[in-house]
N, C-alpha and C positions, 0 to 999 in steps of 0.2 A: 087468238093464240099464234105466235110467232112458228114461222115452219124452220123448222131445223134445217142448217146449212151442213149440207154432205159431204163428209169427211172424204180427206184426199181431192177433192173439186178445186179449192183457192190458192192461185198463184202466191203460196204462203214466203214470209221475208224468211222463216224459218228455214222455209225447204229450202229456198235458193240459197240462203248462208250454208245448209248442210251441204248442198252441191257443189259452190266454190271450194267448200274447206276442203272438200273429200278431193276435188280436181289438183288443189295446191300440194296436197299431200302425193298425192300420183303421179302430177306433170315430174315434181321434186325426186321422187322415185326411180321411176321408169323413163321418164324424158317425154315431151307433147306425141310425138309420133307413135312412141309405142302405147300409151295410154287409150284404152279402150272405152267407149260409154257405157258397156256395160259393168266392167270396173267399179267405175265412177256411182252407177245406180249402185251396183254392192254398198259400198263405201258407204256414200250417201244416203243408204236407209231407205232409199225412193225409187221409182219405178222407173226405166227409160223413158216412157210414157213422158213421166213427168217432168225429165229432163229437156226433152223434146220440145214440153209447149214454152220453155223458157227462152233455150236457146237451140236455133234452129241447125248449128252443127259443131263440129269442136270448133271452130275457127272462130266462131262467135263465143260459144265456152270459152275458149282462151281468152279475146279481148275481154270479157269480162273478168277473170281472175286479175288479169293485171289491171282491172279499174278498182276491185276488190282490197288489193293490195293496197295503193292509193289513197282509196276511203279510210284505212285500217287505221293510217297516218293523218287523218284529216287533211287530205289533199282532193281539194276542187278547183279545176281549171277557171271556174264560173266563180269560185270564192274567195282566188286568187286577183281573179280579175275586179272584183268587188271590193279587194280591202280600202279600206280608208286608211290612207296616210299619204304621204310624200315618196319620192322617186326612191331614196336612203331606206327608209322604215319599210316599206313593203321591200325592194330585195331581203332588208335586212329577215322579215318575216318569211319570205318565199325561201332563200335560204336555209333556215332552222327547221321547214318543213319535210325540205328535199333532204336534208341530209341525218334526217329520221330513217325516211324512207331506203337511202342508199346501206343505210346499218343496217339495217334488216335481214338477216341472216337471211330469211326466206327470200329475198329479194335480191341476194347475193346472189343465192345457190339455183335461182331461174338464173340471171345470167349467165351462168357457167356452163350452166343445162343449154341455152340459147346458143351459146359459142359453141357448143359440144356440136349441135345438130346442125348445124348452120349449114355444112356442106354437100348434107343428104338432105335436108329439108329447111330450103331456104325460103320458102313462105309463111315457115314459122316465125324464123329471124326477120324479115318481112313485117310481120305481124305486129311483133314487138316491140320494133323499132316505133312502127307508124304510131300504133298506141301509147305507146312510155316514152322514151325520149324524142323522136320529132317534136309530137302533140304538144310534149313541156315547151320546148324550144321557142313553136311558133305563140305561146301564150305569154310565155316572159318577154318576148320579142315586142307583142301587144303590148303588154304592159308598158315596155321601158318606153316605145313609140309614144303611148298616152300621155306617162307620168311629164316626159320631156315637152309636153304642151307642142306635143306634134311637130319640135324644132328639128328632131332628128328623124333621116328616111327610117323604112319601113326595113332596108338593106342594111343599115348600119344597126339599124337596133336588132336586128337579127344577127349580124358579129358582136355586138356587145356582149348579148344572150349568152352567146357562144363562150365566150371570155369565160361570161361569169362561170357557167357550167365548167368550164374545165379549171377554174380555181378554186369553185367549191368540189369536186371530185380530190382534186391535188394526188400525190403520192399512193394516200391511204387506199383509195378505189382500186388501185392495179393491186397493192395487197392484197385488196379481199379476197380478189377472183383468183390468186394464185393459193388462196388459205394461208396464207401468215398473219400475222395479228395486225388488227385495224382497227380495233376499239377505241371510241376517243371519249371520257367523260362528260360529263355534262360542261363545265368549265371549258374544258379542251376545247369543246363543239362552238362554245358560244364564241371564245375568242377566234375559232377556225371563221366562224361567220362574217364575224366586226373585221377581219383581214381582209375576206373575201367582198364584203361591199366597198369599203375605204378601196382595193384596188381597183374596182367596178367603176367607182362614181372617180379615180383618178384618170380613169381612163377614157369617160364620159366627157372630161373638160377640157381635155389635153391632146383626145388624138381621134375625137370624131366630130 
């Protein structure tokens, strides 16, 4: 006879999805600093206990929400770095990924939250940076290193990165975080992307 596995005991996927969602909803709220872990247990349906054996304080709660986020989009650094295609077709894919993720209202409304706190708690903004945008930077940076059969430094494909990012942000991105409209269709997006590799890979042949 099989012994029954005791309820509340397993680092369940469940509990931890109820814990981010309940964290995204209060960071969003309240702001990282003022959000409390007991809050969080409220929210979350779960014990601090339980929050605890997952993640061992908010700061780690945090980097996880924004890996959370990420996922939501099918964004992996590890899956990124694995696509198959050519130099063109993977931006072109990494792209369409990121700028999922940059629409994302909730992922708007933490940056704004980010910048809000930044000057009282700059280990947050700290935080975020390292996790979200550095971390992307230095993986596309990888990538373009690789794809370019390692003709181009590790320096320059780290300015390339750079490029890309700030033409795939363009205009829209400063809207968002001010709240004026930034929606761009599906259409919109793809041709925002085909512009954004075309001036990436113009830039790859001509001035690095």
């Amino acid at each position: 006879m099989k012994q029954a596995v005791r309820a509340g005991r397993p680092k369940s996927r469940e509990k931890r999805e109820a814990i981010l969602r309940a964290s995204v909803e209060l960071f969003l709220k309240h702001g990282v600093k003022e959000t409390s872990m007991d809050e969080v247990a409220r929210l979350s349906g779960v014990s601090k206990q339980t929050i605890y054996s997952h993640y061992k304080n908010k700061d780690s709660l945090f980097l996880a929400v924004i890996a959370f986020k990420c996922e939501e989009h099918m964004i992996s650094l590890d899956e990124l770095s694995d696509h198959q295609g050519g130099l063109e077709s993977t931006l072109s894919h990494i792209g369409r990924k990121f700028l999922a993720l940059f629409q994302d209202e909730e992922v708007i409304a933490m940056y704004s939250i980010i910048i809000a706190e930044a000057r009282n708690s700059p280990r947050v903004a700290e935080l975020f940076y390292e996790a979200g945008p550095l971390a992307s930077l230095h993986s596309v940076a990888g990538i373009i290193h690789k794809l370019s059969d390692k003709s181009l430094s590790m320096e320059s494909a780290r300015l390339l990165a750079m490029d890309f990012y700030s033409f795939l942000k363009g205009s829209w991105h400063m809207r968002s975080l001010m709240n004026l409209d930034f929606r761009l269709n599906e259409t919109a997006r793809q041709k925002h992307v085909d512009a954004v590799v075309a001036k990436t890979m113009c830039l790859l042949h001509h001035h690095y």
